[in-house]
N, C-alpha and C positions, 0 to 999 in steps of 0.2 A: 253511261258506263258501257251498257251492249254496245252503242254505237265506236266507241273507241275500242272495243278489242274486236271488232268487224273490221274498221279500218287495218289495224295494226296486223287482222291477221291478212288485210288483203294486201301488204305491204312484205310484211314473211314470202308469201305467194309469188310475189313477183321477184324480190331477191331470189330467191331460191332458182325460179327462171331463167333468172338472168345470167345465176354461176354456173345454171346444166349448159346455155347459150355460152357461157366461158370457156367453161371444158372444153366443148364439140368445137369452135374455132379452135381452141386450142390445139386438138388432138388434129383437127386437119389441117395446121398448118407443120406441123409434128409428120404426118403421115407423108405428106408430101414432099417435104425438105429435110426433115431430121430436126432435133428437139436444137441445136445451133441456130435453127433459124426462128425460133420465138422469141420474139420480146415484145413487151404492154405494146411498143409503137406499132408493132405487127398485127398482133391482136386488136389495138381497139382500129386501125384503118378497116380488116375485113371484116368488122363487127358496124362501123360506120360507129363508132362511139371514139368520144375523147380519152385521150391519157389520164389524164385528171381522175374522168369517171372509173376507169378502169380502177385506178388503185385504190377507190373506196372498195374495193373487194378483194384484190392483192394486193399488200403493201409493196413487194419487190415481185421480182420474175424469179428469184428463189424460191418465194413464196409459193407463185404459181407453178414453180416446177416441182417443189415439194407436195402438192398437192396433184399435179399427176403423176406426178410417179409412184404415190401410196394409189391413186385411183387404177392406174396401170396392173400394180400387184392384186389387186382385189379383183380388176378383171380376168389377169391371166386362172387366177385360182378360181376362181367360179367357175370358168371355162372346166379347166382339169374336176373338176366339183361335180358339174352338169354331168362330163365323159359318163361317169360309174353313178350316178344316183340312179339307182331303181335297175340295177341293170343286176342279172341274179348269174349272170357265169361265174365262175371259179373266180377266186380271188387273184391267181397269176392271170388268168384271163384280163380284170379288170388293171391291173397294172400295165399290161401294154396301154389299154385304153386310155389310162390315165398319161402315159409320156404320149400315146399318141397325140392329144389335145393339146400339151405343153406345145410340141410341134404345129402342129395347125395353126395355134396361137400366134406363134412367133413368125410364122410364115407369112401369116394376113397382116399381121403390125411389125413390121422390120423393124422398123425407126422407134419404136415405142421399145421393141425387146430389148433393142441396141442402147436405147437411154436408161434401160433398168439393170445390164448387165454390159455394158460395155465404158474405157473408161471417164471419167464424167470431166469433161473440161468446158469453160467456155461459161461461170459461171451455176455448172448444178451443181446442188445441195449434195454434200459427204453422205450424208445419210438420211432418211425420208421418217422423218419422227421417233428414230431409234428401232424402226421396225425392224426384223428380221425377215428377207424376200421369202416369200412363199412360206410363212409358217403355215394357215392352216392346209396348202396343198400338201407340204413336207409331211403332218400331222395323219392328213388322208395315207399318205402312201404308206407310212408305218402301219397305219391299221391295216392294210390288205397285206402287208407282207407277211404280218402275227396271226394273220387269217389264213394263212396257207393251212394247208393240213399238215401235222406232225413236225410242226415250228419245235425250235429247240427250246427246252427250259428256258426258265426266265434266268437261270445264273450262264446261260452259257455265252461262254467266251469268242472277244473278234478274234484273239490269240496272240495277244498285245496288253499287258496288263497295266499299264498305262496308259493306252489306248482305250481300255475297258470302261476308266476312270471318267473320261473325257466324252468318250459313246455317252455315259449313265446320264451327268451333265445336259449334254447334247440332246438329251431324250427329256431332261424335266421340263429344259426350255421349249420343247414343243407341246408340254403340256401329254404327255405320256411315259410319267418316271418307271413304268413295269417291262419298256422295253427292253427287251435281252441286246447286248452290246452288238451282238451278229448283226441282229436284226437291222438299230439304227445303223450300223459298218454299213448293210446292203443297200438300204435308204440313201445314205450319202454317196455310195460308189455308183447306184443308180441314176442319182442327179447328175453327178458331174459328166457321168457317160454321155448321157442324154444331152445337155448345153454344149458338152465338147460339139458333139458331132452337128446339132442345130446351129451352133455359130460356127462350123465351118462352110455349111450347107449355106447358111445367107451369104455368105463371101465368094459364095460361085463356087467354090471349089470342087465340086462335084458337077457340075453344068459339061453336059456333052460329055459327060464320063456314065458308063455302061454299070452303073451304083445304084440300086433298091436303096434309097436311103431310109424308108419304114423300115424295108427288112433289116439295115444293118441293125436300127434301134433296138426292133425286136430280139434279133440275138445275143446286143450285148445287156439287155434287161433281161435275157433268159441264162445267161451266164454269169453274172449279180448274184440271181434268185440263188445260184449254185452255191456260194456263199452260204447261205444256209441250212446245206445239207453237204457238208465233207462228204467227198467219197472215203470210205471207210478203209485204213489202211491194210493193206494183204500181211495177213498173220507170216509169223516162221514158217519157211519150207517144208514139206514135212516128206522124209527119205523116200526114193524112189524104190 
């Protein structure tokens, strides 16, 4: 009996081996050419293994691409994860930090950012096990944002009350139902800032153009945050 769960597990061991050896082909043939250019034929030639063997571990190339594309999402949010763990600045502090690394990220893996957010033809999977991109990074940045000082109530309003509805929503599915609607509002007008401007950045668009493109991030993450603090309307005139 030892002897069979010795073997069995030195059989675990080498599977397991053999899918990290899947991945890394996988991802650098991804890295190099864009996720268009993977298929089993692809993969098992620069692996020097058969198709055959391949598919005892992927059934399809859906398969495999479903499976990096949730491994892709787990990277990029570690990544953003890593930015702010143990890092004690201010909480606006650590939200640059945090789109700073989404950046980074996307800059070191084009082709990997471009197959998790660009759109999927050619065979990839509609959706990557139901998952939603970047929950627990989306989840992280909620926290820092409720971490500002002198965050608004929790009842207070994006100023849209069916918007509010849809925020509250928005906030269970990250597994933080006590956010204030602002807050999630700042979250999501944060993200989308940030991706706008990183997938214009990979398209060259700013190449040889006189553009701080950290700086512009920064500013339009520092003008989000403003989201959560109205400036306060100027009362009645009061006679001269």
């Amino acid at each position: 009996m030892i002897e069979e769960q010795q073997v069995m597990s030195r059989r675990e061991r080498l599977r397991a081996q053999t899918l990290q050896e899947i991945e890394d082909a996988s991802f650098a043939i991804i890295d190099a050419d864009g996720a268009h250019a993977l298929s089993i034929a692809a993969l098992a030639r620069s692996m020097a293994m058969s198709a055959p063997a391949t598919y005892r571990y992927f059934p399809s190339r859906d398969a495999l691409l479903t499976h990096l594309i949730n491994r892709s999402y787990q990277q990029l949010a570690a990544a953003m994860a890593e930015a702010v763990q143990g890092n004690r600045r201010t909480p606006r502090a650590r939200v640059r930090l945090l789109v700073a690394a989404y950046r980074d990220w996307a800059l070191r893996h084009r082709h990997r950012y471009g197959m998790l957010f660009g759109q999927r033809t050619g065979g990839l999977p509609d959706d990557a096990d139901g998952q939603t991109p970047l929950d627990p990074a989306m989840a992280l940045l909620v926290d820092l944002l409720t971490a500002v000082p002198d965050h608004p109530a929790a009842d207070a309003s994006s100023g849209d009350r069916t918007l509010d509805t849809q925020l509250r929503t928005w906030a269970r599915v990250q597994q933080r139902p006590d956010t204030p609607p602002r807050a999630a509002r700042t979250a999501i007008v944060i993200w989308t800032r940030v991706h706008g401007i990183v997938s214009l950045e990979l398209t060259g668009i700013f190449d040889g153009q006189a553009v701080e493109v950290q700086r512009l991030i920064d500013l339009e993450v520092d003008d989000a945050v403003r989201l959560l603090y109205p400036a306060p309307q100027a009362g009645p005139s009061v006679g001269l």
